[in-house]
C-alpha positions in Angstrom: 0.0 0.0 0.0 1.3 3.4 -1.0 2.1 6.3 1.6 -0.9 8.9 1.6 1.1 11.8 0.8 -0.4 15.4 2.2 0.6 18.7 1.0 2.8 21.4 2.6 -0.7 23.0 3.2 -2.7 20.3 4.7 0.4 19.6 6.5 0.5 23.1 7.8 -3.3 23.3 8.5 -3.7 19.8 10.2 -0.5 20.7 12.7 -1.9 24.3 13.9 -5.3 22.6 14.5 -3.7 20.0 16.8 -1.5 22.7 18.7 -4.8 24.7 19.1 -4.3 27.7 16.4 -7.2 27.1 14.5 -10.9 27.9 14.6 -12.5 30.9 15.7 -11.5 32.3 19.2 -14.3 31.6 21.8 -15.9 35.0 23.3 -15.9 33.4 26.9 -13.4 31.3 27.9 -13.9 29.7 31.6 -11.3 27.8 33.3 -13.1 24.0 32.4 -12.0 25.8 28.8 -8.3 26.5 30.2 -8.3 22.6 31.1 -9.9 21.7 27.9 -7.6 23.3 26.3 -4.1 22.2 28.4 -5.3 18.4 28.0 -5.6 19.5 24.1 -1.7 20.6 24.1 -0.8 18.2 26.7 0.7 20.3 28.6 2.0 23.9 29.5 5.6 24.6 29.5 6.6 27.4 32.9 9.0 29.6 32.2 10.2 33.0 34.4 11.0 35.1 32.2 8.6 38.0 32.3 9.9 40.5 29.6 6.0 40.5 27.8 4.4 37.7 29.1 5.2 34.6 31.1 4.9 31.5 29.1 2.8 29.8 30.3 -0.1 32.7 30.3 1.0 33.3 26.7 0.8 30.0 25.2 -3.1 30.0 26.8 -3.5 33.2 25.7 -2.6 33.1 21.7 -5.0 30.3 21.3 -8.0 32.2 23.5 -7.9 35.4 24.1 -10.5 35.2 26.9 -8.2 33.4 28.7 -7.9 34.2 32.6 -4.8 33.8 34.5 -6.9 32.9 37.8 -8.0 30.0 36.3 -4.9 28.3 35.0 -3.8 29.4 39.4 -6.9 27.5 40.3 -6.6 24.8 38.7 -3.4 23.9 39.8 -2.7 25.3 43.3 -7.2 24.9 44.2 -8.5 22.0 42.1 -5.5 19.8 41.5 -6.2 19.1 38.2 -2.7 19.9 37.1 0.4 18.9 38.1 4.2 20.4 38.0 6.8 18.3 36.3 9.1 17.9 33.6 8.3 17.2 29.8 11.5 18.9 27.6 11.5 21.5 30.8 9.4 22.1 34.0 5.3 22.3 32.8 2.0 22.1 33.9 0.2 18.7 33.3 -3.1 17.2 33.3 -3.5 15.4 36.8 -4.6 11.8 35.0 -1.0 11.5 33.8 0.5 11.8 36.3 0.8 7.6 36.9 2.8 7.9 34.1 5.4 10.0 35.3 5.9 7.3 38.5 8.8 6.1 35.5 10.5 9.5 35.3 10.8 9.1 39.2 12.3 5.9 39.1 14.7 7.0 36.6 15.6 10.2 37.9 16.0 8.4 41.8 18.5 5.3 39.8 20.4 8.2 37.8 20.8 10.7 40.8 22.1 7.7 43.1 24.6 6.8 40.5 25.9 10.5 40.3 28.2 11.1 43.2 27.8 15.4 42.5 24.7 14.8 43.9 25.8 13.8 46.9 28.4 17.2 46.8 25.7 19.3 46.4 24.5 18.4 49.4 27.9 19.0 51.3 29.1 16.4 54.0 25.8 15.7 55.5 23.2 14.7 52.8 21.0 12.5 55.0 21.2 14.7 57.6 19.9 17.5 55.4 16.9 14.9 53.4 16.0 14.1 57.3 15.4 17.5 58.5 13.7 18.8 55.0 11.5 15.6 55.0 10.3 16.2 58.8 9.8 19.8 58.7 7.4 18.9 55.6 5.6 16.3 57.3 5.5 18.7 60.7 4.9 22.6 58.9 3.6 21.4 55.5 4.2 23.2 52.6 7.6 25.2 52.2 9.9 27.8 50.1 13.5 26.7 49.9 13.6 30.2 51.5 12.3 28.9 54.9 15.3 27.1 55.2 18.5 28.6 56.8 21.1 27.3 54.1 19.3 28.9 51.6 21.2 30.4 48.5 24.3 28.7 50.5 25.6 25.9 47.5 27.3 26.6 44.4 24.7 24.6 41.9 22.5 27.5 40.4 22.8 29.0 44.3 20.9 26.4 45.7 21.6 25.3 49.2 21.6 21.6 50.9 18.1 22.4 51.4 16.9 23.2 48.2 18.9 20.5 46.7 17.2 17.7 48.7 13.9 19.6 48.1 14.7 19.4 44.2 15.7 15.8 44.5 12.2 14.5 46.7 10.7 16.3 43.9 12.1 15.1 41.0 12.1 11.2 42.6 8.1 11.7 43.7 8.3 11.5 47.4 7.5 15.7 47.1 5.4 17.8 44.6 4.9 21.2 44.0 2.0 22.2 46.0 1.7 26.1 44.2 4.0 29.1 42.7 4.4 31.9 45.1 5.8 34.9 42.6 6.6 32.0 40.4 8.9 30.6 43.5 8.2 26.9 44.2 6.3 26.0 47.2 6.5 22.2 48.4 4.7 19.8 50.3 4.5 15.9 50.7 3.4 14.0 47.2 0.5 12.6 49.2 -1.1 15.9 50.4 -1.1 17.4 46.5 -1.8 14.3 44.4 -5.3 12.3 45.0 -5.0 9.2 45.6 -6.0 7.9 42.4 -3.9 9.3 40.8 -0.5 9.0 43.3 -1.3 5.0 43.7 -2.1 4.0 40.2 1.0 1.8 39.3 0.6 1.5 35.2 3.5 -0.6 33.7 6.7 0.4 32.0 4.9 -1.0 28.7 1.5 0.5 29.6 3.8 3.6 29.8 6.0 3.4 27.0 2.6 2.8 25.0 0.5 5.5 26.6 3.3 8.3 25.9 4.0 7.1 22.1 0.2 7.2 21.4 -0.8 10.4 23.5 2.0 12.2 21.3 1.0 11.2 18.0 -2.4 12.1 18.8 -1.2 15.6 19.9 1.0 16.2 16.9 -1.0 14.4 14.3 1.7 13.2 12.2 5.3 13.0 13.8 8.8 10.9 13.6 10.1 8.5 15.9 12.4 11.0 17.0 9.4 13.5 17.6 7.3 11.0 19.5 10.1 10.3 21.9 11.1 14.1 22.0 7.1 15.1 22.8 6.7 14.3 26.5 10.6 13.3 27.6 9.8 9.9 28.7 10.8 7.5 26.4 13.7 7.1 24.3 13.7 7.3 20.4 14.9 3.4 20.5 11.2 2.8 22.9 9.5 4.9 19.8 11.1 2.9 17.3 9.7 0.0 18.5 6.7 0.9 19.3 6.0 2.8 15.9 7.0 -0.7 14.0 4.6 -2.5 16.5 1.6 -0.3 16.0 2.4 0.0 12.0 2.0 -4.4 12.1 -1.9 -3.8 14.1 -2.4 -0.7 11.8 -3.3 1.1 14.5 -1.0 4.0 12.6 0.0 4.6 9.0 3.6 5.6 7.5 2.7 9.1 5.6 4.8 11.3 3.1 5.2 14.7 4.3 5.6 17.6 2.2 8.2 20.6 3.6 7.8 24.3 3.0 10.8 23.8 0.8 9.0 21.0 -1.5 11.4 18.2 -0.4 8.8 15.2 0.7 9.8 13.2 4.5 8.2 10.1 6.0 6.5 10.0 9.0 3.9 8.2 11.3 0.4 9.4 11.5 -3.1 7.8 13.5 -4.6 5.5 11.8 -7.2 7.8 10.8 -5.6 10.8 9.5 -7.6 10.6 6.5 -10.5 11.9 9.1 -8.2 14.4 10.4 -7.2 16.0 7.4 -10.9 16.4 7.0 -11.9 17.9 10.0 -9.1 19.9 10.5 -10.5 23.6 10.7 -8.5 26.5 8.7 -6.4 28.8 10.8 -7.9 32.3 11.5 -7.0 35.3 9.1 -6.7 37.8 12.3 -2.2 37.8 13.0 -1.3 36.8 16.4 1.9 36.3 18.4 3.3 33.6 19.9 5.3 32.8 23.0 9.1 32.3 22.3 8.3 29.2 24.3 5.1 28.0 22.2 5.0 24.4 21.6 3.9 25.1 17.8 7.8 26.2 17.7 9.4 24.6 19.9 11.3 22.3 17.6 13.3 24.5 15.7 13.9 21.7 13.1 10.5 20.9 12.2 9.6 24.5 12.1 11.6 25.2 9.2 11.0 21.8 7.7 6.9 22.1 7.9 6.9 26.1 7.7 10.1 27.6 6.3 10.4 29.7 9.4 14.0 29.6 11.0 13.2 30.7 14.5 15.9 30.9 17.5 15.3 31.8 21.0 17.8 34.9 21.7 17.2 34.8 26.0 20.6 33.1 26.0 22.8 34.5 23.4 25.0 37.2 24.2 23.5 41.0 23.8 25.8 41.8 20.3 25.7 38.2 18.9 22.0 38.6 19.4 20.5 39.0 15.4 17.3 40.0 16.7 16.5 40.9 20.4 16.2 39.6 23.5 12.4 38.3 23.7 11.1 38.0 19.9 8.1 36.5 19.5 6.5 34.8 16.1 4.0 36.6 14.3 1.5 33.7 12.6 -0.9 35.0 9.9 -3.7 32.4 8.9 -0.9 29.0 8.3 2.5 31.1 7.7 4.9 32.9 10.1 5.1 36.1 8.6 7.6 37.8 10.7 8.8 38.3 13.7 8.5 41.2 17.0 11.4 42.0 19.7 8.6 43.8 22.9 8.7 44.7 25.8 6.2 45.3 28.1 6.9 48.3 30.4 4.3 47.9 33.4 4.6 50.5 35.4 4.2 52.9 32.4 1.5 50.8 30.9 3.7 50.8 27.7 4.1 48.0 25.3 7.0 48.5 23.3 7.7 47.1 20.0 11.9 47.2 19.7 11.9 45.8 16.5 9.8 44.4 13.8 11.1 42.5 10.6 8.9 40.6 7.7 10.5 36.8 6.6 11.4 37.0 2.9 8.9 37.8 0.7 6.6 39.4 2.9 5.7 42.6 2.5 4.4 45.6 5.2 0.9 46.6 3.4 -1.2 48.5 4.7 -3.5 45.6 6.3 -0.9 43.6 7.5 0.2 46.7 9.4 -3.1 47.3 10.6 -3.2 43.2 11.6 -0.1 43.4 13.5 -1.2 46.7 15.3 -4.1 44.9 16.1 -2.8 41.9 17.6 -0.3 44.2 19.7 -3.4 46.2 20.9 -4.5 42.7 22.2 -1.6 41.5 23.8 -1.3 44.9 25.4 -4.9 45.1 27.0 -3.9 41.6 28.6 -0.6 42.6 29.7 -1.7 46.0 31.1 0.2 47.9 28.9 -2.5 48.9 26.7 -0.2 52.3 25.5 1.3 50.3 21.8 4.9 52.0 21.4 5.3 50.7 17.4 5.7 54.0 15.4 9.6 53.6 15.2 9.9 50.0 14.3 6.9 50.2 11.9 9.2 53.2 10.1 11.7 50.6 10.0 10.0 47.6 8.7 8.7 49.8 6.1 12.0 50.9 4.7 12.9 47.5 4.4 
C-alpha cells in the first residue's frame, strides 16, 4: 500500500489545529476551557521570564484570548487538576498523567544515586539535610526553599543543601509542588497534593512506554520516531522505534509522506485515521497573532523550518551583540504562515508595550492591512498585559523601509 502523501498546506493546516491555532476564538473562555484546552496541548511549558508575558499565560492566551490567568492558578494550586513536572522542561500537566510520570521518578531516583555530584551538592551531611527537609514537611507542610537557613548557600544555580534535597524528593516523587508563590516553588508531601488515584495507580513500563508514544501522536497528528520520543521526555527514540514498528504491524498508525515548506517530501507516522483528520481539520484564523518564544507550535526549531520555512531561535541566551534580533522576539502567525517576527517589551509600570523591533521573513511585504493586523494583535496583547499604550511608530518606520 502506497504512503498517503499530504501537501505542505494540509500539512501546515492539520498541525496548527492540533496545537490549538485554528478555529475561531471563543468570546468566553472559563477555566473548564483552560483545562480543555491544556489536556488538548498536553501540557504547559513554565518559564520565568517575564519581559511581555510569562509563558505559560502566553501559550493559553494566543490560542483564546479570553483566557484568565486565575483560572490556570486554580486549577493547579485549588483544584488539582494539574500537576508540576518535567516534559523537555518544567510544565503544567493534566493530573490523569500523572501515573505515568511514576517512570520518570524511578529514573531520575537510579540516575541521581549513581551520580556522586549529587551527593556534593549536598555538602558532607546529605541524610542529615533529606531528614530534617523531610520532617519539617511532614511537621509545617508546605515550604519555600527560603524557609530554610542554608538557603542560596551551595554553588549549583545557588541552591543550598536544602533546596537541593527539596529538588531531589521532587524530581524522585516522594515531594510535589504544591503552588508558585511569585513563580517561587512551594513544596509539600506528594500525598497531600496528588489524589490518591492518581498518586497510587501503578501503570506498567509498557503500559507507559505505549501510553506516551500514542498520547504524542495524537497531539502532533503526524510526527517521527524521534518526535514522538522528543514530545513528553519519557521515552527514548529506541522505545519509539519499536513501538512505531509495533503499531504499523496492528495498523493502529500509518507511514505518511510529508511535504516541507521547501518541496522536499519526509516520511513519518500518523493515526490511523488521518484521513479523518485531514478532513476535519478547521482553517487557521486570518486575524495575526503572536506567539510565546516558548510556544509548543515552535518549539522544535527543526520541524519548524521543515513544515513552515520559518528559522526561529530563541535569543534569551545568546549574548547581547551576537543577538540577530532581540532579546524576547516572538513569532508573528498570519492564517498557516509565520510572517515575521517582534522584539517587545512590556513596560508595566508605564502601561507601555514597546515594540523594539519588527522585521517581515522573505517575501513578505508591510501593506497596509498587514500593518493594521499586527497593530491589532499588539493592541491585544497589550490590553492583557496591562500595557495597553502600543509603542510601534519607530519600528513600523523601519520595517517599512525595508
Amino acid at each position: 500500500m502506497s504512503k498517503l502523501e499530504i501537501r505542505n498546506t494540509d500539512a501546515r493546516r492539520l498541525f496548527l489545529d492540533h496545537h490549538a491555532l485554528t478555529g475561531e476564538s471563543a468570546a468566553r473562555h472559563e477555566a473548564p476551557e483552560t483545562l480543555a484546552l491544556v489536556r488538548r496541548l498536553g501540557f504547559i511549558q513554565l518559564d520565568s521570564v517575564n519581559a511581555v508575558e510569562r509563558a505559560h499565560h502566553m501559550i493559553l492566551f494566543s490560542r483564546a484570548p479570553a483566557y484568565c490567568r486565575e483560572h490556570l492558578h486554580s486549577l493547579h494550586h485549588e483544584e488539582a487538576s494539574l500537576f508540576e513536572h518535567w516534559t523537555h522542561d518544567a510544565s503544567l500537566i493534566p493530573m490523569e498523567f500523572y501515573p505515568y510520570w511514576r517512570h520518570r521518578f524511578r529514573a531520575a531516583r537510579a540516575k541521581i544515586e549513581e551520580n556522586p555530584r549529587w551527593q556534593e551538592r549536598f555538602g558532607p551531611e546529605g541524610e542529615k539535610v533529606l531528614r530534617n527537609v523531610r520532617r519539617r514537611l511532614r511537621r509545617e507542610g508546605a515550604l519555600m526553599a527560603r524557609d530554610f537557613e542554608d538557603k542560596g548557600a551551595g554553588g549549583w544555580w545557588g541552591w543550598g543543601p536544602s533546596k537541593t534535597a527539596l529538588e531531589l524528593l521532587w524530581r524522585t516523587g516522594e515531594v510535589a509542588i504544591a503552588r508558585r508563590e511569585g513563580f517561587e516553588k512551594v513544596y509539600d508531601l506528594a500525598e497531600r497534593v496528588i489524589p490518591d488515584e492518581h498518586r497510587l495507580a501503578r501503570p506498567s513500563e509498557s503500559a507507559m512506554k505505549d501510553w506516551a508514544c500514542r498520547a504524542a501522536l495524537d497531539r502532533l497528528g503526524f510526527a517521527t520516531a524521534q518526535e514522538i520520543a522528543a514530545f513528553w521526555h519519557l521515552v527514548s527514540i529506541a522505545d519509539a522505534k519499536t513501538w512505531t514498528a509495533k503499531a504499523l504491524k496492528r495498523k493502529e498508525i500509518a507511514e505518511v509522506s510529508v511535504e516541507g515548506a521547501d518541496g522536499s517530501w519526509k516520511t513519518a507516522f500518523a493515526p490511523a485515521d488521518i484521513e479523518t483528520r485531514l478532513a476535519v481539520a478547521e482553517e487557521p484564523p486570518a486575524p495575526l497573532r503572536l506567539l510565546s518564544p516558548f510556544d509548543p507550535a515552535i518549539r522544535d526549531r527543526k520541524r519548524a523550518m521543515r513544515l513552515f520555512g520559518f528559522d526561529y531561535r530563541i535569543e534569551i541566551f545568546v549574548p547581547e551583540k551576537k543577538r540577530k534580533y532581540g532579546y524576547y522576539v516572538l513569532p508573528l502567525l498570519e492564517g498557516d504562515r509565520f510572517v515575521g517576527r517582534a522584539d517587545l517589551k512590556a513596560h508595566r509600570a508605564e502601561g507601555r508595550l514597546e515594540v523594539k523591533g519588527l522585521w517581515l521573513e522573505p517575501g513578505m511585504k508591510l501593506t497596509k492591512s498587514r500593518e493594521k493586523n499586527i497593530l491589532a494583535a499588539l493592541e491585544t496583547l497589550g490590553r492583557f498585559t496591562e500595557t495597553p499604550e502600543i509603542d510601534a511608530a519607530a519600528a513600523l518606520r523601519r520595517a517599512r523601509a525595508g
